[in-house]
N, C-alpha and C positions, 0 to 999 in steps of 0.2 A: 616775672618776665614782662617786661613791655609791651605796647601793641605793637610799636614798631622794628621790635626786633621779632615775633611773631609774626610779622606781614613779610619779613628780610626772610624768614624762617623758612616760609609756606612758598613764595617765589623759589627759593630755592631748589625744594622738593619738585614744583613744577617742571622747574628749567630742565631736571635732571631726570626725571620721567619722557619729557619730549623728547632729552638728548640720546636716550636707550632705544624709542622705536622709531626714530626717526632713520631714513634708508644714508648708507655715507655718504658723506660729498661726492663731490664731482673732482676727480683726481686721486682721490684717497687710491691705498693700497688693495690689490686684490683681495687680498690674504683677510681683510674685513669681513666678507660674507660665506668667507670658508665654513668656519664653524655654524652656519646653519645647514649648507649643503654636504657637510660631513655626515651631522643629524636625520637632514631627509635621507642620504643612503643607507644611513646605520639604520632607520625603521624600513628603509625597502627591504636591506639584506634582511631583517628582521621576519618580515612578512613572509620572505618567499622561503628562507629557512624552515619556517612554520609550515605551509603548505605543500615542500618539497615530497615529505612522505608520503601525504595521501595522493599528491597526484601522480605519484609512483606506482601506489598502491593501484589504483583506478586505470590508471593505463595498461601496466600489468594485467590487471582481474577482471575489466571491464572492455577497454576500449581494444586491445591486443584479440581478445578472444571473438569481439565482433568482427574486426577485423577478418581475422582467420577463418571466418564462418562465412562470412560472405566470397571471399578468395573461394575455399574449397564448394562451396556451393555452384561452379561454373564449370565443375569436372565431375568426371563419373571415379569414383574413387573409393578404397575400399578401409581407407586408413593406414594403410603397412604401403613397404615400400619406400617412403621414405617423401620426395616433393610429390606432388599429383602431374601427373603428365597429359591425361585424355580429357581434353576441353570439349565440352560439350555445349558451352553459353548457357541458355538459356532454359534446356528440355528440363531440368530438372524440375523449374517453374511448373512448365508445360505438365510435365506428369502430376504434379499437385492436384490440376484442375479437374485432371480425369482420372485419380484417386478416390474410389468408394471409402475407404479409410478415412480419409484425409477431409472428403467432405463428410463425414460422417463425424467427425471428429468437430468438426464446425456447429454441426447441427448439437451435438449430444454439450458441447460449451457454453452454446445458447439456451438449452435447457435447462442447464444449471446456471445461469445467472438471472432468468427469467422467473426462476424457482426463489432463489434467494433475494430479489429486490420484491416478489411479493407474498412471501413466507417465512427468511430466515432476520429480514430485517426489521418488517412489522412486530414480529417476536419480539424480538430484542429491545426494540423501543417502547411494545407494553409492559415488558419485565421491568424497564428501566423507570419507567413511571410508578411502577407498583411499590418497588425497592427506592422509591424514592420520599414514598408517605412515612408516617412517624407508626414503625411496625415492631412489637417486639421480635428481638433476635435480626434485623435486617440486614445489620453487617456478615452474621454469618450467613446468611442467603447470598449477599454480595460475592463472599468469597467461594461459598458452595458453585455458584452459577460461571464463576472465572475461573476454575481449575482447571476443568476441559481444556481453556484455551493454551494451559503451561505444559500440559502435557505433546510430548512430541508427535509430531507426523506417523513416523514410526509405532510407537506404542498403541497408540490410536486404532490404528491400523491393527493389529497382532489382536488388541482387547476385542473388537468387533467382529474380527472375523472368528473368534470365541464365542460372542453373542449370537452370532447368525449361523453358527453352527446347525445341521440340517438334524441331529441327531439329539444332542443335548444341549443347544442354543437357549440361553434366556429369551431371545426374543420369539421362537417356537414356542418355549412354554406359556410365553403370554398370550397369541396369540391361540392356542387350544384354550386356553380359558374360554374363550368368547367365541366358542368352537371353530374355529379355523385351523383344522388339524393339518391339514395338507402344506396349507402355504408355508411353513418352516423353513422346510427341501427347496424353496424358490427364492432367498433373498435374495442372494449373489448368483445363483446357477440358470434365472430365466432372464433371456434377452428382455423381455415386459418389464421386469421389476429392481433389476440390478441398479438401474442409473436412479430409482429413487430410494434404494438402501445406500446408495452413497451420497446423496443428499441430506439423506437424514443423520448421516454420521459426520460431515461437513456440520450443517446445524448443530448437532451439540456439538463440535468444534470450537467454532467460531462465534455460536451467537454470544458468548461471554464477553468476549474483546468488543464484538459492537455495541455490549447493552451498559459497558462501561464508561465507550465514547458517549451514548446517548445521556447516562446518567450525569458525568462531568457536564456536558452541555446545559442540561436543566439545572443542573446546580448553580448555574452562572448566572441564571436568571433572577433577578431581584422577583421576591415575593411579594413584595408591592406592588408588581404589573399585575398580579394574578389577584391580587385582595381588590384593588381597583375595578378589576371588569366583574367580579361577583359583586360588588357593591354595588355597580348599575346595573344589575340584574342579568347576569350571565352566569351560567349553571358550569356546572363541573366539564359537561364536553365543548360548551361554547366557547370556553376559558381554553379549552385545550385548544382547539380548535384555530381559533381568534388571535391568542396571544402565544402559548408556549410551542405550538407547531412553526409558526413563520419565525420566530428567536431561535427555534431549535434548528433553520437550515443550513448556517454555513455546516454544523455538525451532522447533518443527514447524506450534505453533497459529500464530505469527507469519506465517512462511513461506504455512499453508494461506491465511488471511486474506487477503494480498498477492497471491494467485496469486487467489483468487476477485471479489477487488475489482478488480483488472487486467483480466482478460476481460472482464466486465461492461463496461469504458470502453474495450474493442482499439475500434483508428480504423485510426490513420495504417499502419497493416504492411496490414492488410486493405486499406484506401485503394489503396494504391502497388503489391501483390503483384496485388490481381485486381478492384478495383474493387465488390467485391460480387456480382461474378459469378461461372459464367455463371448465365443466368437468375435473379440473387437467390441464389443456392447457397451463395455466402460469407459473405452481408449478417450484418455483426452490428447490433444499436439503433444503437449509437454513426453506422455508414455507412448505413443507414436515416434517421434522424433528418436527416443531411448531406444526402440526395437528396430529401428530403421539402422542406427548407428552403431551400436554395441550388437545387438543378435544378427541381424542380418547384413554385416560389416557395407553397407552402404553410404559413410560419410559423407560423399555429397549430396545425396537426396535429404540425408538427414539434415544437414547443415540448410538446406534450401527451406525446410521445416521451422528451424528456426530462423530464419530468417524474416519469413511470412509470421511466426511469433512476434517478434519486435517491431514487426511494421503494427501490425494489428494493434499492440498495448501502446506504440508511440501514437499513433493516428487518434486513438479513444482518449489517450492523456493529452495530448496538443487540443484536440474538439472540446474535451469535457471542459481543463482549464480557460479556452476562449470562449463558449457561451454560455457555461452552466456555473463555474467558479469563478465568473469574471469581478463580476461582485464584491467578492468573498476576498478577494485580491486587491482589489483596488480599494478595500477599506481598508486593508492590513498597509498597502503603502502610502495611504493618506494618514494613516495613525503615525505610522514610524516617522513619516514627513513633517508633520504635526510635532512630536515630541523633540524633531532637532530645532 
């Protein structure tokens, strides 16, 4: 072939690439730009066909039931019956604040979050460290130490209160070892010691799920940072210290968040372990709110219960994500921003 049937050639191709994205004339037919706005409606219908169910789902199972919670929370109302009729605004509030329960429920919430950002989480991020050295057998440590977490609420609950059994409990018999014969009879059954036999039974719940998060996180970290600060003379904790604790915190804020939003909704362990008892000692909102609603056919107070529930986990997740995960966020959409 020629150059200049080659140059006739290549012209060609051009003219007819410009003539595909160039927009129609000016007079041209409507019916030209149909078939793309056919295309954008085919991917809208597309999209929202996609998202139809779940936001069925979520309306239904989510936004329906707050709804209704908040509604019946404005009456005194016992459940039956059928619509609530006796509006009472606001008292329902009102009694919350002068609830010994209620605040007591507050207080015993904060004791167990207090407990586990500096007991059940520290734990789990020295496990995490330990099971992350080159150990024989470490993967089954790994999995020894997460089983806890697969196992149910439920189960959990049933095994424990088998352990803390007053009579034949393993955890009596350990404690007579090291002569503490009395305290058996007291795990679950003394106001003093109940809220930290359920602490402890939370702990090995959960510290597996966080010592997993913390494990994945240090795995992410190049061992290069870590060989580099030992090489200018930084010792095994200064390295922790210096390099893998500040890499490891979007994974700590995560971790915190998921452990304070958790307590806040504990039920079904408290439920099965001790009922809320004794006297109220265990009650968290979550088994509060349940006796209020179901035992003592109180619906709207109950409902008023969760209400102050959802403010409280919204208020802590809206605060934590603006100044504590702001960071953490805004590197995730400088990254995705970045990769378009």
């Amino acid at each position: 072939m020629s150059s200049s049937t080659s140059d006739r050639v290549g012209a060609g191709r051009a003219v007819e690439v410009v003539d595909r994205t160039a927009p129609p004339p000016a007079g041209a037919s409507p019916e030209a730009g149909a078939p793309t706005r056919r295309h954008r409606g085919g991917r809208i219908l597309t999209i929202v066909l996609f998202l139809l169910p779940a936001l069925v789902l979520f309306g239904t199972l989510v936004l329906l039931p707050m709804l209704l919670a908040m509604y019946t929370s404005l009456f005194d109302w016992n459940g039956f019956g059928g619509r609530p009729t006796d509006f009472v605004g606001l008292e329902n509030f009102q009694r919350l604040l002068t609830d010994d329960i209620f605040v007591g429920d507050l207080r015993r919430g904060l004791l167990l979050i207090v407990l586990s950002l500096l007991i059940q989480l520290p734990l789990s991020l020295g496990i995490a460290m330990l099971l992350n050295q080159k150990l024989r057998g470490r993967a089954f440590y790994r999995l020894l130490f997460f089983v806890p977490y697969v196992l149910s609420e439920v189960i959990t609950g049933v095994l424990f209160t088998m352990v803390f059994s007053p009579n034949r409990g393993l955890a009596g018999h350990i404690a007579g070892w090291f002569g503490f014969h009395d305290i058996g009879a007291t795990w679950l059954s003394d106001p003093e010691t109940v809220m930290y036999s359920l602490f402890f039974v939370m702990t090995w719940k959960y510290f597996g799920f966080h010592m997993i998060l913390y494990l994945a996180g240090r795995q992410s970290i190049p061992n290069e940072l870590i060989e580099a600060a030992q090489v200018d003379g930084a010792g095994s904790w200064q390295a922790f210290r210096h390099v893998t604790l500040p890499l490891l915190g979007p994974t700590i804020r995560i971790s915190v968040f998921l452990s304070v939003i958790g307590t806040i909704q504990l039920f079904d362990l408290v439920w099965v372990l001790t009922g809320g008892g004794p006297l109220h000692a265990s009650e968290t909102l979550a088994v509060t709110m349940f006796n209020d609603g179901f035992r003592r056919s109180d619906v709207g107070y109950a409902s008023a219960t969760s209400i102050v529930m959802l403010l409280i986990s919204l208020v802590f997740a809206l605060f934590y994500q603006r100044f504590i995960m702001r960071r953490d966020i805004e590197g995730a959409v400088t990254v995705m921003q970045g990769k378009k």
